[in-house]
Backbone as CSV, one residue per row, in Angstrom:
resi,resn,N_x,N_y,N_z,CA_x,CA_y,CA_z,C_x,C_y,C_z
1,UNK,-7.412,2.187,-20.367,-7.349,2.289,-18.924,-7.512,0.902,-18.321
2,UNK,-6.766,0.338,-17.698,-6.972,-0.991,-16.885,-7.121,-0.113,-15.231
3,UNK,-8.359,-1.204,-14.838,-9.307,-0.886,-14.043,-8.298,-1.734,-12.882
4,UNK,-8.998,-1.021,-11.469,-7.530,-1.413,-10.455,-8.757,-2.589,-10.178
5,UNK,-7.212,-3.228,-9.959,-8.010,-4.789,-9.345,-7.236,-5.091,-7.663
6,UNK,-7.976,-5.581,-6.766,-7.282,-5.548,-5.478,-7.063,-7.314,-5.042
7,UNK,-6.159,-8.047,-4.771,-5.899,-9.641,-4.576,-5.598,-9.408,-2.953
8,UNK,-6.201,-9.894,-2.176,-5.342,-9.994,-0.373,-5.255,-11.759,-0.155
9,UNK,-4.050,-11.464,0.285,-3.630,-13.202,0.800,-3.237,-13.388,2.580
10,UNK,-3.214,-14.144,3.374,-3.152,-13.224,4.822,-2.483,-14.644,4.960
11,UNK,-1.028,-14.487,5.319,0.158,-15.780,5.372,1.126,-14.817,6.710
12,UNK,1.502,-16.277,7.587,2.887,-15.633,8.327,3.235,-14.126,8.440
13,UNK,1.725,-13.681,9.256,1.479,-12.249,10.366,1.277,-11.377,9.191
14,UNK,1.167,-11.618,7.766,1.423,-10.173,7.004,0.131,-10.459,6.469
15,UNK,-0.453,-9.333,5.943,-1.490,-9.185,5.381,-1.000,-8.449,3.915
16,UNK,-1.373,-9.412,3.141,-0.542,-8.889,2.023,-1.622,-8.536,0.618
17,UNK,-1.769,-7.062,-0.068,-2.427,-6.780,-0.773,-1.908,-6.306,-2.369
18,UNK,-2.342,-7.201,-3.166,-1.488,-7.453,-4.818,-2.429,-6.263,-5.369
19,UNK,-1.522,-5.314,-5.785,-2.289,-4.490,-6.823,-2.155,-4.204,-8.217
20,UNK,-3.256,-3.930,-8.649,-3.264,-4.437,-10.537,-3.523,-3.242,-11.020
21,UNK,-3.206,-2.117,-12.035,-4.289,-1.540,-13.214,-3.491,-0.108,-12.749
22,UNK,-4.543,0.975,-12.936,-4.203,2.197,-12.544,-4.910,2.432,-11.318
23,UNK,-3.792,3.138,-10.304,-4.479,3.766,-8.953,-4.387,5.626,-9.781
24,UNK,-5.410,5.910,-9.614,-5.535,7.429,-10.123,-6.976,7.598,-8.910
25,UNK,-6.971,9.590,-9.126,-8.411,9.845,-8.514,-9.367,9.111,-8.858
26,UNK,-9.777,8.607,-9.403,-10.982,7.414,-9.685,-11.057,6.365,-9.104
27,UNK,-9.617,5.634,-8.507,-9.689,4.537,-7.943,-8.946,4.488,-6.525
28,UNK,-8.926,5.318,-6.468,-8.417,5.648,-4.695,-9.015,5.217,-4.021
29,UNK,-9.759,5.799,-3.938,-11.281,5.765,-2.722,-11.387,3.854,-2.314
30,UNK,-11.429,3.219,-3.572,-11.476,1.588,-3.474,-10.074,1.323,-2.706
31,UNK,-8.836,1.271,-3.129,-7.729,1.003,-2.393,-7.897,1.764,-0.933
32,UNK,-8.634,2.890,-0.708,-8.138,3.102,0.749,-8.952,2.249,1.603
33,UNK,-10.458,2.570,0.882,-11.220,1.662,2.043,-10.750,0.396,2.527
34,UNK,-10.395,-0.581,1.243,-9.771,-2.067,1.146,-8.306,-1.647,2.356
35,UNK,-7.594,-1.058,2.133,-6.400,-0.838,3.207,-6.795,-0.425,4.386
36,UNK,-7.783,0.397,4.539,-8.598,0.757,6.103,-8.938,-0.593,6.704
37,UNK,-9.708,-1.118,6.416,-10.512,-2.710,6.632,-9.369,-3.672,7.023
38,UNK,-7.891,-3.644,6.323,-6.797,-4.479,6.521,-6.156,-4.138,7.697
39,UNK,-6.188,-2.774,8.159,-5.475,-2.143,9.175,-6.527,-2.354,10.984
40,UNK,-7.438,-2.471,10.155,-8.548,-2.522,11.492,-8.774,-3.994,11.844
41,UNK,-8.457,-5.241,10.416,-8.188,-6.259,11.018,-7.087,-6.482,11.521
42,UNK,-5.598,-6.000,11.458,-4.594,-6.039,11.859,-4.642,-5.927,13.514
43,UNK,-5.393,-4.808,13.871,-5.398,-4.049,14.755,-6.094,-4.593,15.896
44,UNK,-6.885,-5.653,15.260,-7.942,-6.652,16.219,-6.963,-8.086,16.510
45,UNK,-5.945,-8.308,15.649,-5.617,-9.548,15.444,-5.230,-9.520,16.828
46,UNK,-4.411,-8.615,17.272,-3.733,-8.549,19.015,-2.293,-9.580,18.648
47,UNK,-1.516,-9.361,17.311,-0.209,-9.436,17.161,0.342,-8.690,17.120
48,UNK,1.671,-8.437,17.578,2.598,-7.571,17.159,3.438,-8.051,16.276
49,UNK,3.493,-9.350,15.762,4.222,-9.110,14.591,3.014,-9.480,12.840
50,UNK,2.010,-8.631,13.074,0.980,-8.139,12.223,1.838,-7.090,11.222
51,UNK,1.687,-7.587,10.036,2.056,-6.494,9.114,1.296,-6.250,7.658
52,UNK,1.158,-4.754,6.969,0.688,-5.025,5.917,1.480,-4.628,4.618
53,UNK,1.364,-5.835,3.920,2.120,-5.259,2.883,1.407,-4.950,1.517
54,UNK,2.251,-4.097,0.486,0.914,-3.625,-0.428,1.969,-3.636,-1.955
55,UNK,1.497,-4.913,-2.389,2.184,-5.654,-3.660,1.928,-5.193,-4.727
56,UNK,3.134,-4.237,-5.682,2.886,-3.426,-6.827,3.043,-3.796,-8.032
57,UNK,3.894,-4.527,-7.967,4.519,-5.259,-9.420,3.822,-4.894,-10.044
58,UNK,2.200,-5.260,-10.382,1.486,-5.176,-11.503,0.882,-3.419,-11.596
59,UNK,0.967,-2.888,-10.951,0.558,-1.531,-10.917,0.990,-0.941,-11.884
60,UNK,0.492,-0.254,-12.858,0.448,0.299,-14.690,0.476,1.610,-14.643
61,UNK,0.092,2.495,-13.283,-0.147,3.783,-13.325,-0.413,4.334,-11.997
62,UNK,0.104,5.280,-11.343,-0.047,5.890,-10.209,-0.218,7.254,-10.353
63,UNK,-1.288,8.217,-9.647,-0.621,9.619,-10.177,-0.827,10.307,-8.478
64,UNK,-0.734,11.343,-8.466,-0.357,12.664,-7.306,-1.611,11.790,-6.256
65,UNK,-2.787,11.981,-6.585,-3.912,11.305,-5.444,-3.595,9.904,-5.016
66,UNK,-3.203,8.803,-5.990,-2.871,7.674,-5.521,-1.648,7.606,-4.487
67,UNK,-0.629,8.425,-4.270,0.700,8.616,-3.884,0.008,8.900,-2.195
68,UNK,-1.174,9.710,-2.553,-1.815,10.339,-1.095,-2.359,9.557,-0.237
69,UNK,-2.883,8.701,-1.084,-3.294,7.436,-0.094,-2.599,6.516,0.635
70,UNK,-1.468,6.378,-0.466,-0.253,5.898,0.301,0.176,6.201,1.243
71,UNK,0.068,7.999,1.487,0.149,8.594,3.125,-0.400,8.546,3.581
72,UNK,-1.604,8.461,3.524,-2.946,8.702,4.558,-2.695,7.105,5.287
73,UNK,-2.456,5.992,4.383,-2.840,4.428,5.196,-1.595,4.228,6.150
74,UNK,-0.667,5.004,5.289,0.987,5.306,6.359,0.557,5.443,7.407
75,UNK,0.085,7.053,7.490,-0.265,7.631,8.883,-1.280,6.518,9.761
76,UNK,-1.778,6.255,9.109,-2.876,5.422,10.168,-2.550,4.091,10.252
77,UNK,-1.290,3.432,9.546,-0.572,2.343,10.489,0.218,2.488,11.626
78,UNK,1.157,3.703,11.201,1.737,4.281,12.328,1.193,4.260,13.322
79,UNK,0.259,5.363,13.575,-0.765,5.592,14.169,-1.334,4.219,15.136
80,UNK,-1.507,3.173,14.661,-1.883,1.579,15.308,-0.243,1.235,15.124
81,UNK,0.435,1.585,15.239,1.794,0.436,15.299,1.806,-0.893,14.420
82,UNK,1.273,-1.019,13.167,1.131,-1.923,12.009,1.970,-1.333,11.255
83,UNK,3.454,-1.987,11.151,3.939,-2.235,10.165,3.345,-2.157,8.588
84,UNK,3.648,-1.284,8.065,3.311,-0.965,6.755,4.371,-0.923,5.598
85,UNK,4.583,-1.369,4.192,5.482,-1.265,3.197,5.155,-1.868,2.340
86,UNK,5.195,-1.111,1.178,5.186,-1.429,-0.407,6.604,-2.239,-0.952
87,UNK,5.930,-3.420,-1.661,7.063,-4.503,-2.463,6.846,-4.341,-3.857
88,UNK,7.481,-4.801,-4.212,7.708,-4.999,-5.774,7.270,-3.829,-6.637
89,UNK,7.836,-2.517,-5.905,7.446,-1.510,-7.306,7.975,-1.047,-8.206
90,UNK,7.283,-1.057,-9.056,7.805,-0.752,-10.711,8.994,0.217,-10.778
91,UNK,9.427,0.642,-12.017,10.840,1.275,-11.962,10.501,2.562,-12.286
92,UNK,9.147,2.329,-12.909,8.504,4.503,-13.070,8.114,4.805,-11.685
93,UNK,7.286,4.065,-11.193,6.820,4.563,-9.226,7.638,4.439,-8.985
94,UNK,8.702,3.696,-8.824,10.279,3.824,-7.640,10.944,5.600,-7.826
95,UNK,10.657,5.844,-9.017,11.627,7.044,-9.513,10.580,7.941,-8.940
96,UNK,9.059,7.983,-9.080,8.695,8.550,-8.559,8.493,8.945,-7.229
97,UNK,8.452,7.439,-6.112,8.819,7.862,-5.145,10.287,8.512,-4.413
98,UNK,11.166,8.045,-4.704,12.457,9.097,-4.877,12.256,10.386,-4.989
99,UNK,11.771,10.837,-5.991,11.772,12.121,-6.201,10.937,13.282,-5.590
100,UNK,9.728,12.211,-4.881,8.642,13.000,-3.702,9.133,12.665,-2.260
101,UNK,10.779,12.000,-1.968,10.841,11.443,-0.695,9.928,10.378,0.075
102,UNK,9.120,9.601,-0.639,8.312,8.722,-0.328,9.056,7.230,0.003
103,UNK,10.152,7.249,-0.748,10.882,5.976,-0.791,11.420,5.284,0.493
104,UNK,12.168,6.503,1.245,12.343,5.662,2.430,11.414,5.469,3.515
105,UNK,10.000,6.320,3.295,8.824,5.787,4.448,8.326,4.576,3.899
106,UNK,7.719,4.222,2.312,7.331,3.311,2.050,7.842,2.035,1.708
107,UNK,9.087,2.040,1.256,10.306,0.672,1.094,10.564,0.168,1.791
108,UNK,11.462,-0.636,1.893,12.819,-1.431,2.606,13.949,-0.359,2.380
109,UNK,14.616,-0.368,2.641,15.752,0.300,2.168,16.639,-0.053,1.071
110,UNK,16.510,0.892,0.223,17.164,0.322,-1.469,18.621,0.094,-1.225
């Protein structure tokens, strides 16, 4: 099991968060709070072109609860008008988001 590791870098309005290891029920709870905290600084910054982005490349494992969080931080960027979207994800989560309709809320457009 590789343990999730969280990297934030905050460059040109984006708030950008590198994620490492497995997001499963065990490690949710850490990624949401860390994405709550990003959204509430977003939300203070008083930009509108504030965005967060949430960097997968290294991500090893996602399952059904991790996918949820992904909605829940959705809804509550929306929710504040913060730009939200996942980069660089792997080619097993891409298929997976496809196949739950997640792809075109959380992407760019493929």
């Amino acid at each position: 099991m590789d343990p999730l590791h969280l990297t934030t870098s905050r460059r040109d309005g984006a708030l950008t968060v590198s994620v490492s290891g497995e997001l499963d029920i065990a490690t949710t709870e850490l990624l949401r709070g860390h994405l709550l905290a990003l959204l509430q600084e977003a939300g203070h910054a008083h930009r509108a072109d504030m965005s967060l982005i949430i960097e997968m490349s290294r991500l090893s494992f996602i399952d059904a609860a991790g996918l949820g969080i992904l909605v829940s931080v959705q809804n509550q960027a929306l929710s504040q008008c913060t730009p939200l979207r996942i980069a660089n994800v792997p080619p097993a989560m891409l298929r997976l988001l496809r196949i739950t309709g997640l792809d075109t809320h959380l992407t760019p457009p493929l």
